[in-house]
N, C-alpha and C positions, 0 to 999 in steps of 0.2 A: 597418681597424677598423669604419668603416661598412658591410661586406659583414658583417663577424664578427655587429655586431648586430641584420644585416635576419634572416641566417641563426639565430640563436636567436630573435630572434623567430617565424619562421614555423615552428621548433620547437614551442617553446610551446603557438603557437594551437593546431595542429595537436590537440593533448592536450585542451583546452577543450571541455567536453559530455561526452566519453567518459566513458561510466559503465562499470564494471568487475562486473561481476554478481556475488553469493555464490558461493561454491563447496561442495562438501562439509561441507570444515571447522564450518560453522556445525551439521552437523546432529546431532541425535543418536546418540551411540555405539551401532552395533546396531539404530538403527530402520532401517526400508524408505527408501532414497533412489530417489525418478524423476528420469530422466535425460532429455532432448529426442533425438532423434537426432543433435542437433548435439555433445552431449555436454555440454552446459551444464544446471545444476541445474533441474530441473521443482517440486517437492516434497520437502519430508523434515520429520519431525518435530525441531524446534531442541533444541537442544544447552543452549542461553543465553539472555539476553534480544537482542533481534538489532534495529538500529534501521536502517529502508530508507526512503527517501522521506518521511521526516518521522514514520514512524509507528513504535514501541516493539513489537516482537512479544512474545509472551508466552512464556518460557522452555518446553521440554516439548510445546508446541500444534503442530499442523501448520502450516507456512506452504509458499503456489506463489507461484511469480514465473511470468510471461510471459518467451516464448522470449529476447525483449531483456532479460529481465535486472529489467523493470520488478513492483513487489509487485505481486500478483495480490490475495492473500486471507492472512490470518492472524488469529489474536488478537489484539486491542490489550492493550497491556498498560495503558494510560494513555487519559484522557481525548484525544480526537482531534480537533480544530478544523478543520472545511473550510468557511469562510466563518459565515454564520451557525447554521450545524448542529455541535453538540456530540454526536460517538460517545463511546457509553461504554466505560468501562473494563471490561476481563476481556470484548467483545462482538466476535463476528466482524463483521471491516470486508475490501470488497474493492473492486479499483478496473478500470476499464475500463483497457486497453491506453496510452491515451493518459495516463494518471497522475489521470483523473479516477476522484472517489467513484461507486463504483455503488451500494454497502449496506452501513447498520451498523446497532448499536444506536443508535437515539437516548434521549442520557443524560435530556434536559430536554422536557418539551412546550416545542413549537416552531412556530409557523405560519413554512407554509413557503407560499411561491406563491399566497398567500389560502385555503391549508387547513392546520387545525389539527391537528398529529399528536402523538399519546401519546407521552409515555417513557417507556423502557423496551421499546418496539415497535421490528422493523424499519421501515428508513425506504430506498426504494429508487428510483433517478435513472434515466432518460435516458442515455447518451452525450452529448448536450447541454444536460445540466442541466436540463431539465423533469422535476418530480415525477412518476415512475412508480405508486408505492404507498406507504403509511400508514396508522395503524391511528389514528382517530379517537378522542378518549375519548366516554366512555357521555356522554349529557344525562341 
């Protein structure tokens, strides 16, 4: 019995992390689908509302994933929370490789990093999180 449940157990783990990538099916009937050479989904315009990594894609909109699988870029369909930065709704949002924010709309004036950025403006990072660019409002 003790070998039965070391053996599911290191089933289980084994599963733990694996993320499972979109496939086709999400995309829209009749639009253009890109494929990787590996055969895993690149691009296609959605089918539905499609939710990957925390973020609501917008039904109709193009969405890419990275060859793992991870969201590249889409419409949000929803309000987006990645720490203290609020993307806004219906505003292209896309993310570095590693699942960090690179660019969205920002919904709210926001200081970020001790500079003040407009909403409504893209708002765009680093790979590691240093403010890249910002559109400042007028004085």
């Amino acid at each position: 019995m003790r070998v039965m449940t070391i053996a599911v157990s290191m089933l289980v783990g084994s599963w733990v992390g694996i993320s499972f990538a979109a496939d086709a099916s999400i995309c829209n009937a009749g639009s253009n689908i890109a494929y990787y050479p590996t055969g895993k989904l690149k691009s296609c315009r959605l089918g539905d509302f499609f939710t990957v990594d925390g973020v609501v894609c917008n039904s109709f909109d193009m969405i890419s994933f990275y060859e793992l699988g991870t969201l590249r870029s889409c419409t949000s369909r929803d309000f987006y929370h990645y720490g203290p930065i609020t993307c806004d709704e219906m505003g292209n949002i896309s993310f570095y490789p590693s699942g960090k924010l690179e660019s969205c709309l920002l919904s709210t004036k926001t200081q970020v990093q001790g500079k003040m950025c407009n909403e409504m403006q893209p708002i765009s990072f680093f790979e590691d999180g240093r403010l890249r660019e910002c559109a400042t409002p007028a004085e």
